[in-house]
C-alpha positions as CSV (number, residue, x, y, z in Angstrom):
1,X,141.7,22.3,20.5
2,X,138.8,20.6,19.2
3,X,137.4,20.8,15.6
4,X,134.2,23.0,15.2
5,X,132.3,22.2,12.3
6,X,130.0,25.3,11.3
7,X,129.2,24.4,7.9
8,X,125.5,23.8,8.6
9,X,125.5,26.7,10.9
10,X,126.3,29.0,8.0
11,X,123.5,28.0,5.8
12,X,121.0,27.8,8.8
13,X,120.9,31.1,9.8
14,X,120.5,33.9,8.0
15,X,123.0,36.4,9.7
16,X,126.0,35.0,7.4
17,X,123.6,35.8,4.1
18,X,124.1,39.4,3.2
19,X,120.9,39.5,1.8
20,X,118.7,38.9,4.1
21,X,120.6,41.2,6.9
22,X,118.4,43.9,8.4
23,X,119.8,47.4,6.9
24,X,118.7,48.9,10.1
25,X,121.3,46.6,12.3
26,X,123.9,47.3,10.0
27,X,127.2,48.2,12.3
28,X,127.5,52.0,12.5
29,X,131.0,53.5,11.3
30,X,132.5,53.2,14.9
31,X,131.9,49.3,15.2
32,X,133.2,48.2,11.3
33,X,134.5,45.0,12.5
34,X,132.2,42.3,12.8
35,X,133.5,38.9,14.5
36,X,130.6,37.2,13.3
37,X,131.8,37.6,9.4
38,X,134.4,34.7,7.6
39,X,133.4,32.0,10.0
40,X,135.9,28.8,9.2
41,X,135.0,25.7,8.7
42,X,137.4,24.3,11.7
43,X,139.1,26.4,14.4
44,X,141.7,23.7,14.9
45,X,145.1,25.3,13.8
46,X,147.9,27.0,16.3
47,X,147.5,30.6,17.1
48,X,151.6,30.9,17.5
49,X,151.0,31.1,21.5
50,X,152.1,27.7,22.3
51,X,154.6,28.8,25.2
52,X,152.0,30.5,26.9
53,X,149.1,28.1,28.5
54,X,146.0,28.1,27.4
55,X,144.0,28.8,31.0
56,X,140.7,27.6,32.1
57,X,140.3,29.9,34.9
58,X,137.3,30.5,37.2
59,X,137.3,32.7,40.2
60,X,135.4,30.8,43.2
61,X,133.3,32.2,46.4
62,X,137.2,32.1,47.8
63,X,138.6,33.9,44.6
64,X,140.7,31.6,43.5
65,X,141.4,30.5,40.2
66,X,141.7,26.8,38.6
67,X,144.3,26.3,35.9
68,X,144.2,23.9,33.4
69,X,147.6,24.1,31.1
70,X,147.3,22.5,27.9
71,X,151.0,23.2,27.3
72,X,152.5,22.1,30.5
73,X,155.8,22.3,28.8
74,X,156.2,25.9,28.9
75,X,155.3,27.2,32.2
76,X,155.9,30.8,31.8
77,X,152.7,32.9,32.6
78,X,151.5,32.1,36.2
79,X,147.8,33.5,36.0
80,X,146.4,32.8,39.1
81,X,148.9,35.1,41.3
82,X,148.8,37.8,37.9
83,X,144.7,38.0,39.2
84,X,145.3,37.7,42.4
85,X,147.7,40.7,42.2
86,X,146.0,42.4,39.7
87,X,142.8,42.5,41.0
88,X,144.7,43.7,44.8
89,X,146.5,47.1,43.2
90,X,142.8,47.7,41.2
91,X,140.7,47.0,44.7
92,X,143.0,49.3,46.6
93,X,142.9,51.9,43.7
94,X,139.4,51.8,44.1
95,X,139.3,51.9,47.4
96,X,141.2,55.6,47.7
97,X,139.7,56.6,44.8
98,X,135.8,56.8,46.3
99,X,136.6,57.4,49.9
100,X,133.5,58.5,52.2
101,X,132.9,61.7,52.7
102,X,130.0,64.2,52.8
103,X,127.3,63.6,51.8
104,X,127.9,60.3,53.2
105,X,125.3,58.2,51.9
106,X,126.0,59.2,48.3
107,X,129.3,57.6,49.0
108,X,128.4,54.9,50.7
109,X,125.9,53.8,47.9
110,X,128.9,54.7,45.8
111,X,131.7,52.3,47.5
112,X,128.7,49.3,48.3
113,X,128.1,48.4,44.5
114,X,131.9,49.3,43.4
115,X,133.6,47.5,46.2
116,X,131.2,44.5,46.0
117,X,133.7,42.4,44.4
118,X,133.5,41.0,41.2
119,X,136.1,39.5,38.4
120,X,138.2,42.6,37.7
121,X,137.9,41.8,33.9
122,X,137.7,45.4,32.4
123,X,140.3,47.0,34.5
124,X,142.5,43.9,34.3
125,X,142.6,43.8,30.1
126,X,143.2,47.8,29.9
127,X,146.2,46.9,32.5
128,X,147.6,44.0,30.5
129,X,147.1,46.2,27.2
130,X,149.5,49.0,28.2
131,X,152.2,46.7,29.4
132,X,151.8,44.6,26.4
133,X,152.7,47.9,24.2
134,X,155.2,49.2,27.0
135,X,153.4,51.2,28.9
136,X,153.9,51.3,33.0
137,X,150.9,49.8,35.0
138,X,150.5,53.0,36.7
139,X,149.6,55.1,33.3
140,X,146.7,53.5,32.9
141,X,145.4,52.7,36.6
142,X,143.2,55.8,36.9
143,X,141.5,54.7,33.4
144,X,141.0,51.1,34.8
145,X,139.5,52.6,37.6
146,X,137.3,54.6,35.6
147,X,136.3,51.8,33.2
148,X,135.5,49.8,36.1
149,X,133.4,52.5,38.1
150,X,131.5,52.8,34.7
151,X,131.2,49.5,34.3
152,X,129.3,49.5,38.2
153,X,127.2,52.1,36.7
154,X,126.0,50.5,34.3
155,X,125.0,47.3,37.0
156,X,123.2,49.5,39.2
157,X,121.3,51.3,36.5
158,X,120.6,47.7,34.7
159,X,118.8,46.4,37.9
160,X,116.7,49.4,38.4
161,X,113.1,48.4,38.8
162,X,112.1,50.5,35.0
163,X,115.5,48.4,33.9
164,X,115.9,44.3,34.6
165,X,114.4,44.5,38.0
166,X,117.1,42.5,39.8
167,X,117.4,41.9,43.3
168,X,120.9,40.1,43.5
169,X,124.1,41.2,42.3
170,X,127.5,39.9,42.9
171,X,126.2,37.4,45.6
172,X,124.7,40.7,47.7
173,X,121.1,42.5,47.4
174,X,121.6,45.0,44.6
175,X,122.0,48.6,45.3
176,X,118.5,49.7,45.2
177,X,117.2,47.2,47.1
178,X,119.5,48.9,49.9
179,X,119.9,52.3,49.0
180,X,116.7,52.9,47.8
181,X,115.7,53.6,43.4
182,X,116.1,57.6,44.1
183,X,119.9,57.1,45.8
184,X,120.5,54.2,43.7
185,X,120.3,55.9,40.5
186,X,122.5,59.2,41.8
187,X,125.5,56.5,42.9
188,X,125.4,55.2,39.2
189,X,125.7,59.3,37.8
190,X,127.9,60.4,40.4
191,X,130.2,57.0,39.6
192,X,129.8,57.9,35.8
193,X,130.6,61.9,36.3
194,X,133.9,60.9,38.8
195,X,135.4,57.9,36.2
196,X,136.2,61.0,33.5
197,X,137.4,63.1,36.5
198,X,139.4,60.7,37.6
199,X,141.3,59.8,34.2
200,X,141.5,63.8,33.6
201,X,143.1,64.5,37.2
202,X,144.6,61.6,38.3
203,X,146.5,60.4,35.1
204,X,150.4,61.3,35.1
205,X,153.2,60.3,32.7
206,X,151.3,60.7,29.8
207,X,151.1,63.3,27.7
208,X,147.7,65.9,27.6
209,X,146.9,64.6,24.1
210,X,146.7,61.1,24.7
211,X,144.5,61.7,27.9
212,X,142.2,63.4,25.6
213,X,141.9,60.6,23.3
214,X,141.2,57.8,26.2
215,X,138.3,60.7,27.6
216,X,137.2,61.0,24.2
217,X,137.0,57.0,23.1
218,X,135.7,56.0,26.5
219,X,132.8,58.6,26.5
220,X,132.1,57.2,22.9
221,X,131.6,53.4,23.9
222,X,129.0,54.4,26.7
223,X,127.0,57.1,24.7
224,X,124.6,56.4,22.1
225,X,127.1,54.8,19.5
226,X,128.1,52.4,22.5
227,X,126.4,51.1,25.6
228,X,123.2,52.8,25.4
229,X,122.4,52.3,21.7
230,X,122.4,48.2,22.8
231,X,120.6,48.9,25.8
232,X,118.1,50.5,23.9
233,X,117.7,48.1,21.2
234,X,117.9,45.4,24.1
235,X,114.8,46.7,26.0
236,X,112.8,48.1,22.3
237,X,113.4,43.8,21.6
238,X,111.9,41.9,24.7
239,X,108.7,39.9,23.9
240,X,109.6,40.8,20.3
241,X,109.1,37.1,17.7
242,X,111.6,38.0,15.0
243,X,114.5,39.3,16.1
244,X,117.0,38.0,14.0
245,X,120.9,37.3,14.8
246,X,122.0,40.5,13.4
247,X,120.1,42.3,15.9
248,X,121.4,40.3,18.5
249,X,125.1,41.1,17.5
250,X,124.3,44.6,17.2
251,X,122.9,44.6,21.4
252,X,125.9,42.7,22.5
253,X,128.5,44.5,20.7
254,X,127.5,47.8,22.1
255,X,125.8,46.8,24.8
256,X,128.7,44.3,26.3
257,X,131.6,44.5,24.2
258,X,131.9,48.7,23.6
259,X,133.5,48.9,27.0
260,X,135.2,45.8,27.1
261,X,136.8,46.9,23.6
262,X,137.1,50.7,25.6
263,X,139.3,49.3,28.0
264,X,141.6,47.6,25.7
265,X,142.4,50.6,23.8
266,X,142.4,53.2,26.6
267,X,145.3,50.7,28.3
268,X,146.8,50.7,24.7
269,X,146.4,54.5,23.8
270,X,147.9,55.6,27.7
271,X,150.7,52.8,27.3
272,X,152.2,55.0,24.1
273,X,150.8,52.1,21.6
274,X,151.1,53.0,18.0
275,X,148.3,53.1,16.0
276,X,148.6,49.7,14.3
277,X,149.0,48.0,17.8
278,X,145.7,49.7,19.3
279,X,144.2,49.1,15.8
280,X,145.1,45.2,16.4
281,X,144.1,45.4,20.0
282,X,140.6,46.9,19.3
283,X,139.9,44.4,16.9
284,X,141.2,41.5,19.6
285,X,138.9,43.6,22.6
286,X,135.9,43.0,20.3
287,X,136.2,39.7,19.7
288,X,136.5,38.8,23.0
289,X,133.7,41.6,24.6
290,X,131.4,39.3,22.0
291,X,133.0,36.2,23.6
292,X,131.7,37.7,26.9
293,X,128.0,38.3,26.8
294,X,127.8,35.1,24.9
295,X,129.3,33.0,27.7
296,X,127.1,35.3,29.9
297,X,124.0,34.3,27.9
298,X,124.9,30.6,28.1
299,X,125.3,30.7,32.1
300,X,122.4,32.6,32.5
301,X,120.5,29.2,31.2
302,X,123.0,26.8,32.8
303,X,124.1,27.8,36.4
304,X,121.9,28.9,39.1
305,X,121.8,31.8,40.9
306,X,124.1,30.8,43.7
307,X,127.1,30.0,41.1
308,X,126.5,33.0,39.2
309,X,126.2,35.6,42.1
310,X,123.0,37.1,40.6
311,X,119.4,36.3,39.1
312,X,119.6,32.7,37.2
313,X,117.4,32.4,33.7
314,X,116.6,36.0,33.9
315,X,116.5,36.6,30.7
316,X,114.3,34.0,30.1
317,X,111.6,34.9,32.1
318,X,112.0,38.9,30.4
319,X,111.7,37.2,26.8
320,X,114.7,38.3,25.9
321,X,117.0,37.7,22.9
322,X,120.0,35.5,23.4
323,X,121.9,33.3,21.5
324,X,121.0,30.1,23.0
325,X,117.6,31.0,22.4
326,X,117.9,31.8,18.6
327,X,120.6,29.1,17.9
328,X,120.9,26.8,20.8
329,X,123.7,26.0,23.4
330,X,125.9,24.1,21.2
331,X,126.2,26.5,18.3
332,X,126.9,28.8,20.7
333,X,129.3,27.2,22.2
334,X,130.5,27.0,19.4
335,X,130.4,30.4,18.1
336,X,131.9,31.7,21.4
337,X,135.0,29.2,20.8
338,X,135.3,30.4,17.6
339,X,135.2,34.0,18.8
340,X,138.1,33.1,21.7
341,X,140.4,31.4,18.6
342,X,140.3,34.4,16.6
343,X,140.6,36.8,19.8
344,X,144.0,35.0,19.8
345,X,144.9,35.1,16.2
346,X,145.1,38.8,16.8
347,X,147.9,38.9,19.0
348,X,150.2,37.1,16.6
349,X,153.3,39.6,16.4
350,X,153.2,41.3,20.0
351,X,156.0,39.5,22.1
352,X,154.2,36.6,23.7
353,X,155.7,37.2,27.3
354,X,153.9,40.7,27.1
355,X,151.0,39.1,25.2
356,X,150.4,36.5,27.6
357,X,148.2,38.3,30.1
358,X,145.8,38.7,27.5
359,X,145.6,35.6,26.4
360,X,145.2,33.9,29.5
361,X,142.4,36.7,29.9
362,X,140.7,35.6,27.0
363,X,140.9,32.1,28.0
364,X,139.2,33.1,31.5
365,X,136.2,35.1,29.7
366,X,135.6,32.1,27.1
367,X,135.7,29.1,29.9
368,X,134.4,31.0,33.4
369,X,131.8,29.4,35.1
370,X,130.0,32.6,36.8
């Protein structure tokens, strides 16, 4: 892995100079980690996870996935058929979990925006977190579900008209463009009322208090410590001339990475993880939620709309806060390879077969190309 040299990063910007960070973008007690602190001067030393491969893996208009194996020694961790099958159980999970039924377009808007397709991410890492602590697959399916029905909520919701005003999602016209705004805002509450149904009802083999805790921690990373605090501060930001990288991190780590890190430890928590191993994993889920919406805001000024299956330079044209707009494309390039070294780091000390999901996952977030 290449050397990345952030020394003049550090004392260009001011985010890594505690006094002159904004007290009102401090993290709040339910975020303390911040992946943005003790940045290394090189990112170049082994993570202890060289007999799994380190994947480059994109998923095409065909969904398939290119692998690139810097260890082609140790080929132990197929990751193309793990998404392919992966993302087959979660699609068909899906797919019995929303069936139509009256009143039929309510479902219908319901199944168009959930059964659109997309990467599977969310669902996949809280899947690959409770087999890496022992868990079976099929403790944590209904909470994959749910993440991922959330996750569509918060889509349709985010290309509302009052919201980013989107017309493309996934490759298709987004939901209110077919649905109308009125139906297309009930499919996102109805999909956000069912995902915590689903988990309560439709969880078995774990006990009542653990199904508690998932409810409780996945209602807390879409509420107003989570998802909606960085939506807010996302939209209170546009057009705004000195927003600052700490407010950045503060949109993207609740905005992106709160259910991204919800996933990880709901898969942990159902999977009967201790509390040191969904302690690790949470710090892990962060790291690599961050890794997400930076690679997000880097294709969003690189690819065009046909490669990324929605609106290209959006955020642009909406004046928004990124990071290539506060520090450029290289540093954050940079920044988001630092982000995918140290998502690794974490894993040190699960058993790497187990652990190797996740790492290829994290490898696919850091180097996708849509």
């Amino acid at each position: 892995m290449a050397s990345v040299n952030l020394g003049s990063w550090v004392q260009s910007y001011s985010i890594f100079n505690q006094a002159s960070r904004s007290k009102s973008f401090l993290f709040p007690r339910s975020f303390p980690f911040n992946p943005l602190m003790n940045l290394s001067s090189s990112t170049s030393k082994a993570h202890g996870f060289t007999s799994v491969p380190s994947v480059s893996a994109v998923f095409t208009e065909g969904d398939t996935v290119k692998e690139e194996e810097q260890h082609p020694q140790n080929l132990t961790f197929d990751f193309k058929s793990y998404m392919i099958q992966k993302a087959t159980t979660i699609n068909q999970a899906l797919d019995s979990a929303v069936p139509i039924r009256d009143p039929v377009k309510i479902y219908e808007a319901m199944r168009y925006s959930l059964l659109a397709g997309g990467k599977r991410v969310r669902p996949m890492l809280c899947l690959a977190a409770c087999e890496l602590v022992g868990g079976q697959e099929s403790k944590a399916l209904p909470a994959a579900c749910a993440v991922e029905m959330i996750h569509t909520m918060s889509l349709i919701h985010d290309d509302l008209p009052c919201m980013d005003n989107d017309d493309l999602r996934r490759g298709k016209p987004t939901n209110h463009k077919v649905y109308g705004e009125d139906i297309a805002v009930l499919a996102g509450d109805a999909l956000l009322a069912y995902a915590f149904e689903h988990i309560a009802v439709s969880t078995v083999g774990v006990s009542h208090g653990r199904i508690v805790r998932a409810v409780g921690e996945l209602a807390k990373s879409i509420g107003a410590e989570g998802l909606v605090a960085g939506q807010v501060v996302d939209i209170c930001s546009e057009g705004l001339t000195d927003v600052g990288l700490d407010r950045l991190e503060f949109i993207h780590v609740h905005k992106t990475a709160a259910l991204l890190e919800a996933a990880v430890v709901l898969g942990a928590i159902l999977g009967g993880g201790c509390d040191e191993d969904v302690k690790k994993l949470r710090k892990f889920a962060r790291n690599i939620g961050l890794l997400f919406q930076v690679v997000d805001d880097i294709l969003d000024v690189t690819k065009s709309s046909k490669e990324l299956g929605k609106t290209a330079g959006k955020d642009l044209v909406a004046d928004k806060v990124t990071y290539p707009k506060l520090i450029g494309i290289e540093k954050s390039r940079e920044f988001a390879e630092k982000l995918r070294s140290d998502s690794l780091e974490l894993l040190q000390g699960f058993n790497p077969e187990k652990a190797a999901p996740l790492v290829a996952l994290a490898n696919y977030i850091a180097y996708r190309r849509n």
